[in-house]
C-alpha positions in Angstrom: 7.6 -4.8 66.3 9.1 -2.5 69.3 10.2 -5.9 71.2 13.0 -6.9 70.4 14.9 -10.6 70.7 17.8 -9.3 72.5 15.8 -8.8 75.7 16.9 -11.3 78.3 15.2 -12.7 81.1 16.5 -13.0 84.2 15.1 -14.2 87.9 16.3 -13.1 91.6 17.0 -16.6 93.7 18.1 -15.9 97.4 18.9 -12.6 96.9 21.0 -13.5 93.3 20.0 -12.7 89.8 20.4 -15.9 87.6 20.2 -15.7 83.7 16.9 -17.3 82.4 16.2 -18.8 78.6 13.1 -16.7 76.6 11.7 -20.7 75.5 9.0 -18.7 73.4 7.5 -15.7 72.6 3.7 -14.5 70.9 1.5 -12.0 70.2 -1.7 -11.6 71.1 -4.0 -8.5 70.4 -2.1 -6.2 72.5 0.0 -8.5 74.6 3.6 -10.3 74.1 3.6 -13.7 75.7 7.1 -14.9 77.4 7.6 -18.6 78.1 10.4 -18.7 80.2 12.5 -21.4 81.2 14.6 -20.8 85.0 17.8 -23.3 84.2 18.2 -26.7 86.4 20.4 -25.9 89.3 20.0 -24.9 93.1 16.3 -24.7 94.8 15.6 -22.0 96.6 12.4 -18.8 96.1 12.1 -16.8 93.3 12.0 -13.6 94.6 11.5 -11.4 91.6 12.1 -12.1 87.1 12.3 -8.9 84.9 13.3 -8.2 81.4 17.0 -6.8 80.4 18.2 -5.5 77.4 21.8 -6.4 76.2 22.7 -2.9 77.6 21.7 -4.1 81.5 18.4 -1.8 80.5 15.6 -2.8 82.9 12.6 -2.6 80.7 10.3 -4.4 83.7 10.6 -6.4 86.8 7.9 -8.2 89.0 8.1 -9.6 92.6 7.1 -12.9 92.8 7.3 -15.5 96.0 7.8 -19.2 94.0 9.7 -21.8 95.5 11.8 -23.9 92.5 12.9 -27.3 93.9 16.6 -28.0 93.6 17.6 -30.4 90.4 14.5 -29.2 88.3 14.1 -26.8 85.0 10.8 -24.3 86.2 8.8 -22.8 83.4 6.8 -19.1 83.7 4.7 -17.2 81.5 4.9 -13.7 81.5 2.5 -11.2 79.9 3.6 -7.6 78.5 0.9 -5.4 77.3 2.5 -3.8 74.1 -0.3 -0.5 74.5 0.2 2.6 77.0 -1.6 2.6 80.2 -2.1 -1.4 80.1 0.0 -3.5 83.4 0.1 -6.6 84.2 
Protein backbone atom coordinates (compact mmCIF):
# COMPACT_ATOMS: atom_id res chain seq x y z
CA UNK A 1 0.00 0.00 0.00
CA UNK A 2 1.59 3.58 -0.92
CA UNK A 3 -0.32 5.18 2.26
CA UNK A 4 1.35 5.12 4.90
CA UNK A 5 0.35 5.30 8.90
CA UNK A 6 2.67 8.02 9.63
CA UNK A 7 0.54 10.59 7.81
CA UNK A 8 -0.96 12.96 10.31
CA UNK A 9 -3.94 14.92 10.13
CA UNK A 10 -4.13 18.16 11.01
CA UNK A 11 -7.10 21.14 10.83
CA UNK A 12 -6.63 25.11 10.45
CA UNK A 13 -8.94 26.76 13.55
CA UNK A 14 -8.85 30.67 13.46
CA UNK A 15 -6.12 30.94 11.45
CA UNK A 16 -4.04 28.03 13.66
CA UNK A 17 -3.12 24.51 12.67
CA UNK A 18 -4.14 22.03 15.46
CA UNK A 19 -3.02 18.28 15.44
CA UNK A 20 -5.97 15.90 14.66
CA UNK A 21 -6.17 11.89 15.59
CA UNK A 22 -6.51 9.51 12.13
CA UNK A 23 -9.71 7.44 14.43
CA UNK A 24 -9.75 4.99 11.27
CA UNK A 25 -8.72 4.33 8.06
CA UNK A 26 -10.17 1.80 4.80
CA UNK A 27 -10.03 0.98 1.52
CA UNK A 28 -12.40 1.01 -0.89
CA UNK A 29 -11.95 0.10 -4.68
CA UNK A 30 -9.74 3.01 -5.38
CA UNK A 31 -10.35 5.24 -2.37
CA UNK A 32 -8.72 5.50 1.28
CA UNK A 33 -11.22 6.45 3.85
CA UNK A 34 -10.00 8.90 6.90
CA UNK A 35 -12.19 9.11 9.99
CA UNK A 36 -10.86 11.84 11.74
CA UNK A 37 -11.32 12.99 15.07
CA UNK A 38 -10.62 17.27 15.73
CA UNK A 39 -9.57 16.93 19.78
CA UNK A 40 -12.11 18.66 22.52
CA UNK A 41 -10.83 22.10 23.11
CA UNK A 42 -11.74 25.72 21.89
CA UNK A 43 -14.83 26.36 19.26
CA UNK A 44 -14.21 28.29 16.68
CA UNK A 45 -14.38 27.51 12.11
CA UNK A 46 -12.48 24.99 10.64
CA UNK A 47 -10.95 26.77 8.00
CA UNK A 48 -9.03 24.07 6.14
CA UNK A 49 -7.71 19.88 7.34
CA UNK A 50 -4.94 18.36 5.13
CA UNK A 51 -2.71 15.42 5.42
CA UNK A 52 1.22 15.67 6.78
CA UNK A 53 3.76 13.34 6.66
CA UNK A 54 6.21 13.05 9.73
CA UNK A 55 8.65 15.18 7.52
CA UNK A 56 5.88 18.44 7.55
CA UNK A 57 5.32 16.97 3.76
CA UNK A 58 1.89 18.28 2.60
CA UNK A 59 0.49 15.35 0.72
CA UNK A 60 -3.13 17.33 0.47
CA UNK A 61 -5.09 20.08 1.99
CA UNK A 62 -8.88 21.09 1.56
CA UNK A 63 -10.70 24.36 2.58
CA UNK A 64 -13.53 23.83 4.48
CA UNK A 65 -15.99 26.53 6.40
CA UNK A 66 -17.30 24.17 9.65
CA UNK A 67 -18.04 25.70 12.79
CA UNK A 68 -16.83 23.15 15.94
CA UNK A 69 -18.60 24.16 19.17
CA UNK A 70 -16.22 24.80 22.10
CA UNK A 71 -16.01 21.66 24.70
CA UNK A 72 -16.86 19.03 21.97
CA UNK A 73 -14.66 16.20 20.00
CA UNK A 74 -15.90 16.83 16.01
CA UNK A 75 -15.56 13.84 13.75
CA UNK A 76 -14.74 14.15 9.57
CA UNK A 77 -14.45 11.80 6.93
CA UNK A 78 -12.09 12.31 4.34
CA UNK A 79 -11.83 10.52 1.01
CA UNK A 80 -8.38 10.11 -0.99
CA UNK A 81 -8.66 8.54 -4.37
CA UNK A 82 -5.46 6.21 -4.41
CA UNK A 83 -5.64 6.30 -8.72
CA UNK A 84 -4.11 9.29 -10.96
CA UNK A 85 -6.36 11.82 -12.23
CA UNK A 86 -9.17 11.00 -9.53
CA UNK A 87 -9.96 14.40 -6.79
CA UNK A 88 -12.12 14.69 -4.32
Amino acid sequence: MFWKESFLSTSCIGGVWKTATIKSSAVNGAERIYTIEIPVGEGGTITAVRLVDKYGNTAGEKSENILKSAGNSFLMKMTVYLQEGMVS
